[in-house]
Biopython code that builds the backbone (N, CA, C, O; Angstrom):
import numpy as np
from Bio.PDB.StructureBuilder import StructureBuilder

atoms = [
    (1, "UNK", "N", (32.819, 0.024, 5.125)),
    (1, "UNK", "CA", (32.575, -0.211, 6.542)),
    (1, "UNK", "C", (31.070, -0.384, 6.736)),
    (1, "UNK", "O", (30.358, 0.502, 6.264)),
    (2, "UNK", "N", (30.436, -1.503, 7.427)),
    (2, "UNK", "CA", (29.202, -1.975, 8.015)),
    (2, "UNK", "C", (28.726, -1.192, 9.400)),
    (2, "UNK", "O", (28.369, -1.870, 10.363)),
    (3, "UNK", "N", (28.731, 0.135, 9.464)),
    (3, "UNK", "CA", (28.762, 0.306, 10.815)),
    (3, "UNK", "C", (26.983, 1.333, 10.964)),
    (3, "UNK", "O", (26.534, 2.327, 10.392)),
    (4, "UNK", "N", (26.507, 0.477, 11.943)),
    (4, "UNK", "CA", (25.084, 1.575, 12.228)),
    (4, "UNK", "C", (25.334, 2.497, 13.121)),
    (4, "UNK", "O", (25.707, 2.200, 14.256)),
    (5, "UNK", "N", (25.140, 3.869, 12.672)),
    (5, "UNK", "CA", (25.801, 4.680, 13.527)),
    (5, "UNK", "C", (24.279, 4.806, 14.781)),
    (5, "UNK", "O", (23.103, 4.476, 14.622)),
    (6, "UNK", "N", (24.817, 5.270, 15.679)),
    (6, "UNK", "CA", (23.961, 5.546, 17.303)),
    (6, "UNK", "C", (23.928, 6.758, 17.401)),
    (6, "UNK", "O", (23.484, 7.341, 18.390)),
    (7, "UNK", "N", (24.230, 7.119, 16.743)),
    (7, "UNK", "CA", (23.969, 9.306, 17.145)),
    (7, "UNK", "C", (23.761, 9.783, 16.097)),
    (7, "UNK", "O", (24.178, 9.144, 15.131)),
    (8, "UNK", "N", (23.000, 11.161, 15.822)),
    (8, "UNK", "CA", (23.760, 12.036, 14.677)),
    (8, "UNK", "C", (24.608, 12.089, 14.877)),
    (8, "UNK", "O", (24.971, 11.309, 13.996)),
    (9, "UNK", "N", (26.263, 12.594, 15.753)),
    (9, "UNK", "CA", (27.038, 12.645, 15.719)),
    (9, "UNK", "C", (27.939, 11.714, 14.804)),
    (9, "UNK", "O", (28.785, 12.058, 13.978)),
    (10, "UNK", "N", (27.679, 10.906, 15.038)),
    (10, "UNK", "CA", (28.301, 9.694, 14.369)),
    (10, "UNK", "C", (27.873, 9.303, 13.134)),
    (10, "UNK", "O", (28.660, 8.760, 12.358)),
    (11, "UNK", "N", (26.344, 9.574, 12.747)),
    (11, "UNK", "CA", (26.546, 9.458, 11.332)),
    (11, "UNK", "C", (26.796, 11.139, 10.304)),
    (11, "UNK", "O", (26.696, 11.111, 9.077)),
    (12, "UNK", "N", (27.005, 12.011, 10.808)),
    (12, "UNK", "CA", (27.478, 12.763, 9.858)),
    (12, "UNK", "C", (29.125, 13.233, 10.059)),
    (12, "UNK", "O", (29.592, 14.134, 9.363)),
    (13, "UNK", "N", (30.006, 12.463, 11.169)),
    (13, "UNK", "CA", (31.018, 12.662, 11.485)),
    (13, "UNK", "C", (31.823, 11.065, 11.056)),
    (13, "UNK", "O", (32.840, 10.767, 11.683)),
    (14, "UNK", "N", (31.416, 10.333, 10.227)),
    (14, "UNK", "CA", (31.974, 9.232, 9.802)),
    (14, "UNK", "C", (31.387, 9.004, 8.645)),
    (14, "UNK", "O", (30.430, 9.618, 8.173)),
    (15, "UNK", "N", (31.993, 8.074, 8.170)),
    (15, "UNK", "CA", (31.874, 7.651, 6.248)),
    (15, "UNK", "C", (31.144, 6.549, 6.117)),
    (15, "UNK", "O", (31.797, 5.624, 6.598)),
    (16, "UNK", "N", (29.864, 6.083, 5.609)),
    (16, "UNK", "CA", (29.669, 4.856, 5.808)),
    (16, "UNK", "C", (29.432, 4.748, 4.210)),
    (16, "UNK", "O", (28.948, 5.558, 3.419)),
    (17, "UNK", "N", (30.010, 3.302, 4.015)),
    (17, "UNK", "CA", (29.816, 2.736, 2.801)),
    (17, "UNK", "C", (29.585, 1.814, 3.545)),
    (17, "UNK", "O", (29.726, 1.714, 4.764)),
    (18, "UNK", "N", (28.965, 0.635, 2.268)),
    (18, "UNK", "CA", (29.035, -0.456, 2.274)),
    (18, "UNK", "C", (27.235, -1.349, 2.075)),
    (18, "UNK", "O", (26.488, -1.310, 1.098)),
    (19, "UNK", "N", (27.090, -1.886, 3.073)),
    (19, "UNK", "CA", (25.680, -2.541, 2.419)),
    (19, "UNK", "C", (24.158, -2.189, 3.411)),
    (19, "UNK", "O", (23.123, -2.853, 3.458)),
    (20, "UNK", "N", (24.389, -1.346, 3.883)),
    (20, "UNK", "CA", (23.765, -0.914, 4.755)),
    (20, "UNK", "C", (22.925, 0.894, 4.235)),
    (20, "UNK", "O", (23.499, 1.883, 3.780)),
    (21, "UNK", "N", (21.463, 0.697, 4.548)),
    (21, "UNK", "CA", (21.189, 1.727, 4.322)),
    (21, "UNK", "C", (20.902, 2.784, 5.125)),
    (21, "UNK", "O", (19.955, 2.187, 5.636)),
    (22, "UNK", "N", (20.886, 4.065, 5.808)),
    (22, "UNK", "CA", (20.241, 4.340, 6.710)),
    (22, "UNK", "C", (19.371, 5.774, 6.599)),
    (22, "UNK", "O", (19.759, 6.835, 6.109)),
    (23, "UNK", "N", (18.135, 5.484, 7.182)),
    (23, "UNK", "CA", (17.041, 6.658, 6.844)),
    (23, "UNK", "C", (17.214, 7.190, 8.611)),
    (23, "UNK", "O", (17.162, 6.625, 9.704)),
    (24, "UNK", "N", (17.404, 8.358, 8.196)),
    (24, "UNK", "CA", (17.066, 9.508, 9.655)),
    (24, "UNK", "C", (16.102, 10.132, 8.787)),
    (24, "UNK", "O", (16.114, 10.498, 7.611)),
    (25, "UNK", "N", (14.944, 10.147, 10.080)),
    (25, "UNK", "CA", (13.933, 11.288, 10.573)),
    (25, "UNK", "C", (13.065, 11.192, 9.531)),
    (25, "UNK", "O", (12.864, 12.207, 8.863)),
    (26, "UNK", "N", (12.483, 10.131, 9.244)),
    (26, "UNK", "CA", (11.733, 9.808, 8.021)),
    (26, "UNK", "C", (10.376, 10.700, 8.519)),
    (26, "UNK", "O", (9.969, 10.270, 9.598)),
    (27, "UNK", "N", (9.458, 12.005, 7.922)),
    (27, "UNK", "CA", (8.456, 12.704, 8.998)),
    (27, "UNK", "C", (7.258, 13.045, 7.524)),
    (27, "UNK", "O", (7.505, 13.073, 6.318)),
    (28, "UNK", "N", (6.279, 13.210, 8.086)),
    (28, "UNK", "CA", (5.008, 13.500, 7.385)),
    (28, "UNK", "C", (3.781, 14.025, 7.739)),
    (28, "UNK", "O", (3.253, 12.964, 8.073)),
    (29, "UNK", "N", (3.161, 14.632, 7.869)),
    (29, "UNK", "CA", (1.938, 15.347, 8.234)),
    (29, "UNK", "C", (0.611, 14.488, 7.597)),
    (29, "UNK", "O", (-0.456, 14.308, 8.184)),
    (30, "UNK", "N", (0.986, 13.987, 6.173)),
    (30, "UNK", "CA", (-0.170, 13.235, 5.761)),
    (30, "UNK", "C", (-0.112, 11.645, 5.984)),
    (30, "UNK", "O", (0.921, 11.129, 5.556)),
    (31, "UNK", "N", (-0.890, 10.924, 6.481)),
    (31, "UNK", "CA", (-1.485, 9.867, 7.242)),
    (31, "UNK", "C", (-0.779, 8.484, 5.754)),
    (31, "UNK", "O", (-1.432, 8.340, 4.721)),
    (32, "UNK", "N", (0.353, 7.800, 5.962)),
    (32, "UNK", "CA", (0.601, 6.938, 5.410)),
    (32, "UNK", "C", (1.780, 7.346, 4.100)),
    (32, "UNK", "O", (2.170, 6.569, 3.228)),
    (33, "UNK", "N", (2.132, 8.612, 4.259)),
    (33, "UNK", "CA", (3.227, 9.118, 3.781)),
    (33, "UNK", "C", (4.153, 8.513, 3.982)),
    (33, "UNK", "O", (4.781, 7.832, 3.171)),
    (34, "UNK", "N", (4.410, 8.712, 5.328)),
    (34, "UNK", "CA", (5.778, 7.812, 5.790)),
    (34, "UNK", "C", (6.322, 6.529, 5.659)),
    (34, "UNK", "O", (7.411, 5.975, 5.816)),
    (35, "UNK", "N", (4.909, 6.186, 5.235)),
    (35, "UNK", "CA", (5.307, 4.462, 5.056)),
    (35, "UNK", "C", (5.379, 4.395, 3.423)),
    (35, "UNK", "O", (5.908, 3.350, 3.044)),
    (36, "UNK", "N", (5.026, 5.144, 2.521)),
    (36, "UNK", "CA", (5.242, 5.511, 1.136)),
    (36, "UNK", "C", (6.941, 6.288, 1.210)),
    (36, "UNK", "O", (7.919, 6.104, 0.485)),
    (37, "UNK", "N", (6.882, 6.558, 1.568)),
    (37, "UNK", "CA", (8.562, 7.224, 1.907)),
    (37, "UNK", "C", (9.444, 5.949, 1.984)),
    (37, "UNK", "O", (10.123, 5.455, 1.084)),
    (38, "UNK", "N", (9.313, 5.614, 3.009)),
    (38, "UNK", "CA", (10.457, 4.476, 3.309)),
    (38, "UNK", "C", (10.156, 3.452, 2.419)),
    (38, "UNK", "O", (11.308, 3.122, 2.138)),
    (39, "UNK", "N", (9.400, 2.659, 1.728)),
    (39, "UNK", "CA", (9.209, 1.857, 0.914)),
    (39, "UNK", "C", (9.414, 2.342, -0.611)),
    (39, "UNK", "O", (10.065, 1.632, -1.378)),
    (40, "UNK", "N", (9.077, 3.071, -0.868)),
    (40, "UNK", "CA", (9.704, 3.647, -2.269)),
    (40, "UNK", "C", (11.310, 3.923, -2.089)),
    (40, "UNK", "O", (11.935, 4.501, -2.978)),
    (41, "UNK", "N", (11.598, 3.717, -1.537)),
    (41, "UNK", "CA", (13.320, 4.249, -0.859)),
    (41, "UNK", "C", (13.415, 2.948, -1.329)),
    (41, "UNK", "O", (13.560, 2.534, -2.479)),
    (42, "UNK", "N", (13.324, 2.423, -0.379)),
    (42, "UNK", "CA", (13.948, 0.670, -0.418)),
    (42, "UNK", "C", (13.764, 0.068, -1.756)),
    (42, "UNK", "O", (14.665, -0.679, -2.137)),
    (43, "UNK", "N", (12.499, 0.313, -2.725)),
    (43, "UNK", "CA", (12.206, -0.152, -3.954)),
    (43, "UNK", "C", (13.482, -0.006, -4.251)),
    (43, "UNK", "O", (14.327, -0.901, -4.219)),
    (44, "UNK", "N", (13.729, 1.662, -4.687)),
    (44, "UNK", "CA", (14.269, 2.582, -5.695)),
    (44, "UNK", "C", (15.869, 1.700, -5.214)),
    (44, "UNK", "O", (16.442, 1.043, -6.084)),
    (45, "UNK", "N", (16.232, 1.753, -4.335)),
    (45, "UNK", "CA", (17.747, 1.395, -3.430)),
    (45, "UNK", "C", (17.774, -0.223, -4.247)),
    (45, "UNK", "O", (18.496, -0.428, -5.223)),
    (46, "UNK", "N", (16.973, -1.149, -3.722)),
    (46, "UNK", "CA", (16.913, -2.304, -4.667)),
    (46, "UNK", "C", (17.019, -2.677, -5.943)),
    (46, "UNK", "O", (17.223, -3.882, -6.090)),
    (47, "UNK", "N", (16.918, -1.781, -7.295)),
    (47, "UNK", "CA", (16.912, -1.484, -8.029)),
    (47, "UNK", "C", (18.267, -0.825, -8.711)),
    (47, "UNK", "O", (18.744, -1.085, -9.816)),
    (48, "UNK", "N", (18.666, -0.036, -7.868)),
    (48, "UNK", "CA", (19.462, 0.857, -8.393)),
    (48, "UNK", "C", (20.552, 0.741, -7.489)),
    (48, "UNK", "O", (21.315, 1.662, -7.781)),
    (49, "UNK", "N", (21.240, -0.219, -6.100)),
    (49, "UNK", "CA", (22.133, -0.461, -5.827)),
    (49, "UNK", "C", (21.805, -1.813, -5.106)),
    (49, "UNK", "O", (21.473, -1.970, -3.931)),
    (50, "UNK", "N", (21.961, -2.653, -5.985)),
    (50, "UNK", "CA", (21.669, -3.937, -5.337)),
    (50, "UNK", "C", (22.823, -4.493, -4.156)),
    (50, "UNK", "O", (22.743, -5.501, -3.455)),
    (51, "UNK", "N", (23.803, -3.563, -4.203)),
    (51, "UNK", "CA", (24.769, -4.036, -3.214)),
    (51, "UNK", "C", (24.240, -3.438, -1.613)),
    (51, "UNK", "O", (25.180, -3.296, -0.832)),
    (52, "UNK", "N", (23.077, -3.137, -1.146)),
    (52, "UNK", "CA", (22.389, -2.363, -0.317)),
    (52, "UNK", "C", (21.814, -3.651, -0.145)),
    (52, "UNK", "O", (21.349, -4.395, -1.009)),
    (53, "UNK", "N", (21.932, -3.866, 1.426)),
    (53, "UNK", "CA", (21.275, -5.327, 1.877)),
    (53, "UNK", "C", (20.368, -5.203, 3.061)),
    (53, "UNK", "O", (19.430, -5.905, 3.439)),
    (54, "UNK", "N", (21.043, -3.846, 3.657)),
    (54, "UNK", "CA", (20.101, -3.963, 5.166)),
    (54, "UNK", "C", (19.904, -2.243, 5.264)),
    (54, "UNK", "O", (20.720, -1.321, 5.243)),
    (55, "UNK", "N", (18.383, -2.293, 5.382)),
    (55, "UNK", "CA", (17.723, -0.799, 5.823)),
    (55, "UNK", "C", (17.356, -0.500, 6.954)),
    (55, "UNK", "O", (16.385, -1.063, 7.458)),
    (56, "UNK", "N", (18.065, 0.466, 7.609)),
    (56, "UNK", "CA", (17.967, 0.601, 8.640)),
    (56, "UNK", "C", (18.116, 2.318, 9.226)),
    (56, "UNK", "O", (18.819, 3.238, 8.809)),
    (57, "UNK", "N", (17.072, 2.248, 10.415)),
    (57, "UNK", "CA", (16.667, 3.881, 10.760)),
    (57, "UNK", "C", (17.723, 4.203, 11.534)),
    (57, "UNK", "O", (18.346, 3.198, 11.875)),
    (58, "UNK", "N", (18.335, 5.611, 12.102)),
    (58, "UNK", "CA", (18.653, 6.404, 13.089)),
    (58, "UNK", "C", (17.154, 7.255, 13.702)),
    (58, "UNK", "O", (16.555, 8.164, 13.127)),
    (59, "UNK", "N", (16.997, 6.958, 14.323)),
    (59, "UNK", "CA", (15.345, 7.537, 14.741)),
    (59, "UNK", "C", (15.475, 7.792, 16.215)),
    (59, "UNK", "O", (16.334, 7.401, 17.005)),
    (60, "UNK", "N", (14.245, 8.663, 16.425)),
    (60, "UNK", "CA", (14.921, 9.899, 17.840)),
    (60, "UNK", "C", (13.975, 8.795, 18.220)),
    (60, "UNK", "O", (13.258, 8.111, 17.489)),
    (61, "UNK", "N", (14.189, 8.760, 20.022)),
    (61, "UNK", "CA", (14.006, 7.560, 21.026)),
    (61, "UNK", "C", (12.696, 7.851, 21.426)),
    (61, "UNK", "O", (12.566, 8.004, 22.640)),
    (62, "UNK", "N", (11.412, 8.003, 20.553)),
    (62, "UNK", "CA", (10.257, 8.064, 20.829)),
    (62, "UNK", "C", (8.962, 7.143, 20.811)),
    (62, "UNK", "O", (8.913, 6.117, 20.132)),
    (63, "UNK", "N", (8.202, 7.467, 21.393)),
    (63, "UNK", "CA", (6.952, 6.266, 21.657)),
    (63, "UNK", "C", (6.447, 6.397, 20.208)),
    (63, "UNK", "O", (6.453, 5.389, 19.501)),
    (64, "UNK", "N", (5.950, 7.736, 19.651)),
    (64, "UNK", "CA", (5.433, 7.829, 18.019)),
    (64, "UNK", "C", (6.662, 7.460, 17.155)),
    (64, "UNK", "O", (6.286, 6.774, 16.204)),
    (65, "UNK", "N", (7.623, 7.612, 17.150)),
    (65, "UNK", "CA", (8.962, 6.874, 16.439)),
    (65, "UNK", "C", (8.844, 5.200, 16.227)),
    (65, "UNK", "O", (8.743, 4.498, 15.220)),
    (66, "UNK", "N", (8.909, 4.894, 17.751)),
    (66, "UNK", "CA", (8.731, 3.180, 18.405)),
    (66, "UNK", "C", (7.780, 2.764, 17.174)),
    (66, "UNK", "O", (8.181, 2.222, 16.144)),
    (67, "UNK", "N", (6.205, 3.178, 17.516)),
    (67, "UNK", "CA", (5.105, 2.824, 16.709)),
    (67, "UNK", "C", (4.835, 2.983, 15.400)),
    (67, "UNK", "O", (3.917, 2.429, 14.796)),
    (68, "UNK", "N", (5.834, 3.932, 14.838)),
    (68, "UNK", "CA", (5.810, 3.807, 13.018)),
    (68, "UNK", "C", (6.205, 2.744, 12.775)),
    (68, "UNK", "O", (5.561, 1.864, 12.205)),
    (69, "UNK", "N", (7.564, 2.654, 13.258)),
    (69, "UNK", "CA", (8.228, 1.549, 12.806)),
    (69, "UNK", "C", (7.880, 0.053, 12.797)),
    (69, "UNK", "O", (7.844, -0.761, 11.875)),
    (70, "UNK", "N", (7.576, -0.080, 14.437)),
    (70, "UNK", "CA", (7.193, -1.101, 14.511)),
    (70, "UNK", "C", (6.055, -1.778, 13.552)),
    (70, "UNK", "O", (6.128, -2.828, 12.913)),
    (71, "UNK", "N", (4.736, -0.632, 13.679)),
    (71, "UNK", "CA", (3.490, -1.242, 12.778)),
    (71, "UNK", "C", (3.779, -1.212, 11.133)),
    (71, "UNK", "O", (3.008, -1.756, 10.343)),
    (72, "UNK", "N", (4.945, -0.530, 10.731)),
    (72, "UNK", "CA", (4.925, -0.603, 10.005)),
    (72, "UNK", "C", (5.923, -1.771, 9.609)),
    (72, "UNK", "O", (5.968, -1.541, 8.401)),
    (73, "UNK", "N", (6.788, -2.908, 9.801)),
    (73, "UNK", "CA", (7.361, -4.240, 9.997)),
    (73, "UNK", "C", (8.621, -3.934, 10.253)),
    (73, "UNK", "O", (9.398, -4.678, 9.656)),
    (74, "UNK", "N", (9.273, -2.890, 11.104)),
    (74, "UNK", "CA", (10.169, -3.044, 11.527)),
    (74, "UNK", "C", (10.666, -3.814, 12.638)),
    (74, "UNK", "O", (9.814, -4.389, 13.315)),
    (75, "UNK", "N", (12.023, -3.953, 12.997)),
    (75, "UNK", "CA", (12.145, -4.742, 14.375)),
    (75, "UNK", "C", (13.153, -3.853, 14.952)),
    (75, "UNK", "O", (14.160, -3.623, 14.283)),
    (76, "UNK", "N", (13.012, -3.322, 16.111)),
    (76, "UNK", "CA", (13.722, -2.767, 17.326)),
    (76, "UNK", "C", (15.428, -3.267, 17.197)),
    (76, "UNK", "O", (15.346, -4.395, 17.684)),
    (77, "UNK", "N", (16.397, -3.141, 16.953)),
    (77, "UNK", "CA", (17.863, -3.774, 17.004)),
    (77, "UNK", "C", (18.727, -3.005, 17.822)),
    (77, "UNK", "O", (19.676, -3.586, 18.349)),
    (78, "UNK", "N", (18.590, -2.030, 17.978)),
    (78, "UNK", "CA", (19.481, -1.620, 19.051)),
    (78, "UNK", "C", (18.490, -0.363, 19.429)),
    (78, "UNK", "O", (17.606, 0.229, 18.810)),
    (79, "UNK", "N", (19.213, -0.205, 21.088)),
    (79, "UNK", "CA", (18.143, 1.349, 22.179)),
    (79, "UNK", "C", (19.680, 1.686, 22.207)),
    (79, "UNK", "O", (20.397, 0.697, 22.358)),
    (80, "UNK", "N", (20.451, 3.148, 22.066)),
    (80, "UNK", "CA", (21.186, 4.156, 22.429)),
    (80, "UNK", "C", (20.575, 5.038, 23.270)),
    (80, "UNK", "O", (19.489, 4.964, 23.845)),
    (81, "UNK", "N", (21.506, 5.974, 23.264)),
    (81, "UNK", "CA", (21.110, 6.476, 24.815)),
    (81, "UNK", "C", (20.159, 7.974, 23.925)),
    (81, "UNK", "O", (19.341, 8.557, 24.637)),
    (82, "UNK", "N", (20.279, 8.326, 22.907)),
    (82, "UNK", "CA", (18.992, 9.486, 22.912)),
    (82, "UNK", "C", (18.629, 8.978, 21.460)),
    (82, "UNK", "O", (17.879, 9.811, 20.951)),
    (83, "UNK", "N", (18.963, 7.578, 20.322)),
    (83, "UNK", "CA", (18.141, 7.380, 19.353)),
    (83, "UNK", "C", (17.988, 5.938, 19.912)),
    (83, "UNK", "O", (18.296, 5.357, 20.953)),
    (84, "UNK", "N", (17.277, 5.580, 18.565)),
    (84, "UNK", "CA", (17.042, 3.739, 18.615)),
    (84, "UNK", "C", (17.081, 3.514, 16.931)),
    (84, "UNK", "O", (16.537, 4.220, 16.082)),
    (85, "UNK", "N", (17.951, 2.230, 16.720)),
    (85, "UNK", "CA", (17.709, 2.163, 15.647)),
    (85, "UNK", "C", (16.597, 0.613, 15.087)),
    (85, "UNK", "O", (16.240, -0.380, 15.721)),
    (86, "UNK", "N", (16.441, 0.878, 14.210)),
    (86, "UNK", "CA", (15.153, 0.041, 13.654)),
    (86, "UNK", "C", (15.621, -0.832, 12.298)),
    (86, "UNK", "O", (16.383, -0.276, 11.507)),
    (87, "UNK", "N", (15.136, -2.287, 12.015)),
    (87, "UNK", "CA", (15.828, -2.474, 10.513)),
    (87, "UNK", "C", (14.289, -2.934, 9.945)),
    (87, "UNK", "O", (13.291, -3.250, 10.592)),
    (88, "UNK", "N", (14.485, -2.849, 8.575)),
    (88, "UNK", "CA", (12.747, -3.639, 7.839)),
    (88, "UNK", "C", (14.203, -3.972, 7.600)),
    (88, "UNK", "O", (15.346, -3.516, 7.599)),
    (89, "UNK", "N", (13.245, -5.359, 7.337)),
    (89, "UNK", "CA", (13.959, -6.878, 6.271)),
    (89, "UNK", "C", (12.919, -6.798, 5.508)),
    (89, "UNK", "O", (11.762, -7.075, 5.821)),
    (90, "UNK", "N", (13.364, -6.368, 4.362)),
    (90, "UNK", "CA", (12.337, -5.915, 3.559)),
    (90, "UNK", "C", (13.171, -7.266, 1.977)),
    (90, "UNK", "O", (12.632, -7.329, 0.872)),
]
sb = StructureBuilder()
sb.init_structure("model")
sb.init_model(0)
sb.init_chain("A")
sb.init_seg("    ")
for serial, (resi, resn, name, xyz) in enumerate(atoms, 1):
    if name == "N":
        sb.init_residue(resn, " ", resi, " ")
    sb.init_atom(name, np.array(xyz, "f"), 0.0, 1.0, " ", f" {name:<3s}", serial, name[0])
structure = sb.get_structure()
């Protein structure tokens, strides 16, 4: 199943397989961690399950959330009502 879940609820109360990856709450204290986080993910995922096509966040509905992502080349794909999710086309 292809499904991006919109809540925690929904992603730890459903099964997702399929080609889709998803990072919740990617967090760091040191300045460019986070973007070493999610990109070594995606390497390692590329590598080691090439059937993984689209990476994509569950991320809490915040302005510092908004701005990781974004500056870091994400694009906005869906607003829920308390996350937002984010995809790199990486």
């Amino acid at each position: 199943q292809n499904m991006i879940p919109k809540s925690e609820l929904e992603m730890v109360c459903s099964i997702h397989s399929g080609n889709i990856a998803i990072f919740y709450t990617v967090w760091s204290k040191r300045k460019g961690a986070g973007r070493e986080i999610i990109f070594s993910i995606v390497d390692y995922l590329k590598e080691t399950k090439p059937e993984i096509k689209r990476f994509v966040t569950l991320s809490p509905k915040t302005e510092m959330a908004k701005k990781f992502h974004l500056s870091n080349g994400a694009q906005l794909i869906t607003e829920n009502e308390t996350t937002n999710n984010f995809e790199y086309f990486v």
